[in-house]
C-alpha positions in Angstrom: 154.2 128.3 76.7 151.8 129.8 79.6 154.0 131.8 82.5 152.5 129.6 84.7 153.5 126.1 83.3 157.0 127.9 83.7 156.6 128.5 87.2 154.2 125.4 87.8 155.6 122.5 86.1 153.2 120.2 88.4 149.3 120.4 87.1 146.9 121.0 89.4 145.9 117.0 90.1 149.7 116.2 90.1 150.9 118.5 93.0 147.3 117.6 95.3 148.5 114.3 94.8 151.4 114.1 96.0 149.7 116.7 98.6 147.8 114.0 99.7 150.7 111.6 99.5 152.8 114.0 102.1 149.9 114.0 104.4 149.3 110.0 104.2 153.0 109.2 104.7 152.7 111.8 108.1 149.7 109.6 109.2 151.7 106.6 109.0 154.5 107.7 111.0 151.9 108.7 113.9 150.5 105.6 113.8 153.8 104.0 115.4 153.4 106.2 118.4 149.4 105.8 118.5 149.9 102.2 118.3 153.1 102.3 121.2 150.3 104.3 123.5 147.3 101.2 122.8 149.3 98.5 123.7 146.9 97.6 126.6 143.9 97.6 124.4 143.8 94.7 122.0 140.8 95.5 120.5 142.1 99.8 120.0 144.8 97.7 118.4 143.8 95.8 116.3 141.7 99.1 114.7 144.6 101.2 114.6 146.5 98.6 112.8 143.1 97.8 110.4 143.2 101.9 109.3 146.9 102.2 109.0 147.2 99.0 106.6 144.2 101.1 104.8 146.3 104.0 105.0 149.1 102.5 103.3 147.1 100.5 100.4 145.5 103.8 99.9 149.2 105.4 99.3 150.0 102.4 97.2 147.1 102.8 95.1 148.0 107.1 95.1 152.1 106.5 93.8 151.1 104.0 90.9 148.6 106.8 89.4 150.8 109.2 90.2 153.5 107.8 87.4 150.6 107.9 85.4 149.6 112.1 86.0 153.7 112.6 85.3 153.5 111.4 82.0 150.4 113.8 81.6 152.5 116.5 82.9 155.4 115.6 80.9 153.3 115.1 77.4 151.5 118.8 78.0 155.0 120.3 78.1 
């Protein structure tokens, strides 16, 4: 077995992944307090609210091929 694997049980597309996840889930919690500060602006709303439904249909989409990049990892082992 490669050193790294050892080290690195996460390949390379798993761990950006759930990189990526991280940084999505951050984005949704400042959205809340984006969204608190627009309140006067319908139309800013109503944006804000259109790209942070994206946001989280985006993070859907990312955990259900992430179960699928774990079996990968698991099956190279």
């Amino acid at each position: 077995m490669n050193s790294n694997k050892e080290r690195f049980p996460l390949n390379d597309p798993a761990y950006d992944l759930i990189s990526i996840m991280h940084h999505k889930s951050k984005a949704l919690a400042a959205y809340e307090s984006y969204l608190a500060d627009v309140q006067a602006d319908t139309h800013l709303t109503q944006i804000l609210v259109e790209i942070k439904h994206d946001e989280q249909r985006h993070l859907e989409k990312l955990k259900a091929h992430l179960g699928r990049l774990l079996v990968d990892c698991k099956s190279e082992e």
